[in-house]
C-alpha positions in Angstrom: 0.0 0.0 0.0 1.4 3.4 -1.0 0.8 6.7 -0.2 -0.9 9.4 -2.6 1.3 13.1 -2.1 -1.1 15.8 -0.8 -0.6 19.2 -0.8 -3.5 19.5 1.6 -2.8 20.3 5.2 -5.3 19.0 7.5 -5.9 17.2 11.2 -9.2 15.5 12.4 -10.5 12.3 14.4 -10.6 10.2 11.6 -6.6 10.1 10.9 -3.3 9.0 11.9 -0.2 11.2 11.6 2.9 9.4 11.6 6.4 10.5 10.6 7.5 9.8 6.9 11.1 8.3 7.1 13.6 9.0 4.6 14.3 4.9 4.3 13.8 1.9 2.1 10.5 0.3 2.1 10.4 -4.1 3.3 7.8 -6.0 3.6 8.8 -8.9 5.8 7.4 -12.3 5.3 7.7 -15.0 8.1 7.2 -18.7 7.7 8.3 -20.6 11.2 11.9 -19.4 12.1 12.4 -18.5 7.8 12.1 -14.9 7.5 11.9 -13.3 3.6 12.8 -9.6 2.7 11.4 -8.1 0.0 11.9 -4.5 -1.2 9.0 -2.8 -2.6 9.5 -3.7 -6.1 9.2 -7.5 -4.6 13.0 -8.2 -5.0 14.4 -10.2 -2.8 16.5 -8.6 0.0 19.4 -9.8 1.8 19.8 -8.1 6.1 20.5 -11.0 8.7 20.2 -8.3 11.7 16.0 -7.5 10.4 15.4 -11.1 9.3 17.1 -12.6 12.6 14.8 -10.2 15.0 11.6 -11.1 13.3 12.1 -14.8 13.3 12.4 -14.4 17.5 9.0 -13.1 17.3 6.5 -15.2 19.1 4.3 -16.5 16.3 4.5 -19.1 14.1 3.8 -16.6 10.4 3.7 -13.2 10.0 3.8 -10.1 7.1 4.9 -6.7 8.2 5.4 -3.6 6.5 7.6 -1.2 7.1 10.9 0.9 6.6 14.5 0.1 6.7 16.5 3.4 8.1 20.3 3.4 8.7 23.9 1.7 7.2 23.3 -1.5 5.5 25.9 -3.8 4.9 28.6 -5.7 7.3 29.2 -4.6 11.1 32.0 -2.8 10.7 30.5 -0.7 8.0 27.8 0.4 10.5 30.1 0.9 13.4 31.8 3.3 11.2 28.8 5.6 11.3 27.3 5.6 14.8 24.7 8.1 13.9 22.9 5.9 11.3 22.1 2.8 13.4 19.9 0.4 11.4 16.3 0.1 11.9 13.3 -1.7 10.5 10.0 0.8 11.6 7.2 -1.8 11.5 4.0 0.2 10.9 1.7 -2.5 9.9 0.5 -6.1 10.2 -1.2 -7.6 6.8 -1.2 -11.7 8.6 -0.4 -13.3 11.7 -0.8 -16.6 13.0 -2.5 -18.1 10.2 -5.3 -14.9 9.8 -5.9 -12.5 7.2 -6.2 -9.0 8.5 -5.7 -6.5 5.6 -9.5 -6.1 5.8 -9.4 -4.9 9.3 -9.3 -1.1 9.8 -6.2 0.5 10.6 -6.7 1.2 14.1 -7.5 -2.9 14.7 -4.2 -3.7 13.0 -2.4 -1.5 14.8 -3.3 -2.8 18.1 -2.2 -6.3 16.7 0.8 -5.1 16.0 1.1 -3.2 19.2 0.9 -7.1 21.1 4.0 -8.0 19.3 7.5 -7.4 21.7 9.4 -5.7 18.6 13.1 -5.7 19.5 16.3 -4.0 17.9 16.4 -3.4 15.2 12.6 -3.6 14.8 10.7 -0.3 15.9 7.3 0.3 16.0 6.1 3.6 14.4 4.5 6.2 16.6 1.6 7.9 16.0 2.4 11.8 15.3 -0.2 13.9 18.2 0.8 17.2 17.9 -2.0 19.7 16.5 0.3 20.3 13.5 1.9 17.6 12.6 3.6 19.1 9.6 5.0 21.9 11.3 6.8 19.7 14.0 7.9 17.7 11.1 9.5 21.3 9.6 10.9 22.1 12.7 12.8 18.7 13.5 14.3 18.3 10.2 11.8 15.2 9.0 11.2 14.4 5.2 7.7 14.6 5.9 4.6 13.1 7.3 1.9 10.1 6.1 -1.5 10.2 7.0 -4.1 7.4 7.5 -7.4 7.0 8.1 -8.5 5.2 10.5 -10.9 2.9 9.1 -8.7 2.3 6.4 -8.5 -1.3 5.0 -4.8 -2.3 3.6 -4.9 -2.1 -0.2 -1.8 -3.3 -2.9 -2.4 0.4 -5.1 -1.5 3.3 -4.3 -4.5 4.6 -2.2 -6.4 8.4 -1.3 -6.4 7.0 2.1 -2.9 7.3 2.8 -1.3 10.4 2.3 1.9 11.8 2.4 2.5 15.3 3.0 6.3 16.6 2.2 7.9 19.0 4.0 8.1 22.4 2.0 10.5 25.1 1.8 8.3 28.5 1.0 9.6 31.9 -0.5 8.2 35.0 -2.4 8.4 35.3 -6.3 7.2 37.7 -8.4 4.6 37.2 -11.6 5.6 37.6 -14.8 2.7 36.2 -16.6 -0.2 33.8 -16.7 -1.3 30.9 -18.4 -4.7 30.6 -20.3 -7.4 28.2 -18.2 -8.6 24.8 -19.6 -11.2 22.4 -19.2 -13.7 24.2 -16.6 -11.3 26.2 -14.8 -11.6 30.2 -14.6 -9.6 33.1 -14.8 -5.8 31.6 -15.2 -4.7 28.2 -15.4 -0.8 28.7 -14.4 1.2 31.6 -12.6 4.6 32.2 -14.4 6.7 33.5 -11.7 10.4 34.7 -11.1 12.8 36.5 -8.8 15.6 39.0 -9.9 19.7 38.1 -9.7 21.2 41.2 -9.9 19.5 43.1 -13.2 18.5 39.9 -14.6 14.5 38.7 -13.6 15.3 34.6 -14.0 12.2 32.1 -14.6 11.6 29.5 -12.0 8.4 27.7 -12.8 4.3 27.7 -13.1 2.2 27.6 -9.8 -1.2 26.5 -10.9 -2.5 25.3 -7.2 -3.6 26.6 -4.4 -6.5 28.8 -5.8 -10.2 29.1 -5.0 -12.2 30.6 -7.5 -12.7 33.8 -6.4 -9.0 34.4 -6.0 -8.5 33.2 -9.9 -10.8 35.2 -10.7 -9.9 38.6 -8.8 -5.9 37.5 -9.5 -6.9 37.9 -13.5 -8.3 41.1 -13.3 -5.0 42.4 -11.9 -3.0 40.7 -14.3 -4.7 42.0 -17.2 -4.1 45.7 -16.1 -0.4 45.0 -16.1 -0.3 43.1 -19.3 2.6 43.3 -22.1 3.3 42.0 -25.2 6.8 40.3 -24.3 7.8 38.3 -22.0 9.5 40.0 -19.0 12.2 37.1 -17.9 15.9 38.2 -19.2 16.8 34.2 -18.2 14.2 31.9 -19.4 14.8 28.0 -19.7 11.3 26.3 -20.6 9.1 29.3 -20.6 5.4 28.4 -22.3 4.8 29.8 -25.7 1.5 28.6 -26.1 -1.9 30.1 -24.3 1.0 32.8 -22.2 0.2 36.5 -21.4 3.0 38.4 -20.0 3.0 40.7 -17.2 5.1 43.8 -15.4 6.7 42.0 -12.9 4.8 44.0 -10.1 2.5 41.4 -7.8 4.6 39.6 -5.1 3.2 36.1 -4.3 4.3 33.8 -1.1 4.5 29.9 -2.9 5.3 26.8 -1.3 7.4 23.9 -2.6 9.7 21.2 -1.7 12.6 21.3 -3.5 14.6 23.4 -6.3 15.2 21.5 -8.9 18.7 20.8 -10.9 17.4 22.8 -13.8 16.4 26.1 -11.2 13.0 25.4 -11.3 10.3 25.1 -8.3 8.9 21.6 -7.4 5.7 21.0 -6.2 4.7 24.4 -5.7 1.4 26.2 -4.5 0.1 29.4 -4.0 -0.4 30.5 0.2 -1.1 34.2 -0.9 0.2 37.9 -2.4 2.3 39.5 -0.8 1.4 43.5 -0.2 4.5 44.3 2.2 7.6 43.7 0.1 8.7 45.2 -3.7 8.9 43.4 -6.6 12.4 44.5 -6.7 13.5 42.6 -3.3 13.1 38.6 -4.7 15.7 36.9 -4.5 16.1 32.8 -4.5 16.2 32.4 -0.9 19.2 30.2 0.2 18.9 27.5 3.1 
């Protein structure tokens, strides 16, 4: 079961937060005292510390799911790296002793798992309870943060009731232009947005989420008082030619987004808001 990215931020009584780990993903199959590793792409895998602790555990066949963090290889290759200690987070159960239980909701298979005495390297993976879970996963340096209902069933897709929500970096840019709507959307379909280096105003991607209609809408009307006939990016790799209006690079927006990529250009990015406190002039790409 995989986890659908969301660029929703939300909380409620009918989820589970828990910390996304920056790992590689095992399912663990047990059979007596054999124990079989497979990696998500069902290759076989090959780690006598994870296979060793789960054929201890105290039933006779099991499945888990979970995450492999830290050095693989031979011991002295993790004793050379202290801070990486191997783990295997367990955060689910799909079969134990002989019973089917990837049709029991979440919260029943979590208390199955919960019975089992997990021992190093196995972990068990906490439930998140802070109010914003994202936030504390900002704050401590995690890659992000799954969340699951509570009713939900285990599935083999990649399901709407897990969801992962990455941790975003989040910056001001400035608008040089707009992309025509499609399908049944109104006023703009894409923000085309930049920030200045020195006296050049550099391209860095399209924001085309994080809008409500109204703001579509009101955000056109602006745009279209400032509109030119050429683009206003002096550095421009990838700029759209087709359905593009061009702007004076005026209206300061706040976007969120995880990552820059190699090619300078903003991943995953959504619109939080304008900006009315700060020049066009002023954006820079932000450095960590």
């Amino acid at each position: 079961m995989a986890a659908t990215l969301t660029e929703e931020r939300f909380t409620g009584p009918d989820w589970i937060f828990e910390r996304k780990l920056d790992g590689i993903r095992l399912l663990a199959f047990k059979q007596g005292k054999t124990v079989t590793l497979y990696s998500r792409n069902r290759l076989e895998q090959h780690n006598p510390a994870i296979a060793d602790a789960i054929a201890q555990l105290p039933a006779k066949d099991a499945i888990l799911d979970g995450e492999v963090t830290g050095i693989w290889g031979p011991p002295t290759l993790r004793d050379a790296d202290k801070g990486h200690r191997l783990a295997y987070h367990v955060f689910d159960v799909l079969w134990l002793n002989g019973r089917d239980l990837m049709d029991l909701p979440l919260v029943e298979r979590r208390e199955i798992l919960a019975s089992l005495p997990l021992r190093r390297p196995l972990e068990r993976v906490p439930e998140v309870t802070d109010r914003e879970p994202w936030e504390l996963a900002r704050k401590e340096g995690w890659e992000g943060v799954i969340a699951k209902r509570r009713d939900s069933p285990y599935e083999h897709r990649r399901s709407p009731h897990w969801l992962k929500m990455k941790v975003e970096a989040s910056q001001e840019l400035v608008v040089g232009g707009f992309t025509d709507p499609q399908g049944t959307r109104h006023g703009l379909g894409a923000l085309l947005v930049g920030y200045f280096d020195n006296n050049d105003f550099v391209f860095a991607g399209k924001v085309g989420t994080g809008f409500d209609n109204k703001m579509l809408v009101d955000l056109r009307a602006k745009l279209d008082a400032i509109e030119i006939d050429k683009p206003p990016f002096t550095k421009a790799v990838g700029l759209p030619r087709l359905r593009a209006h061009w702007v004076r690079p005026k209206i300061v927006i706040q976007v969120a987004f995880t990552e820059w990529t190699v090619y300078g250009k903003l991943r995953h990015p959504r619109l939080l808001g304008i900006r009315i406190d700060k020049s066009a002039r002023e954006v820079v790409r932000e450095q960590p």
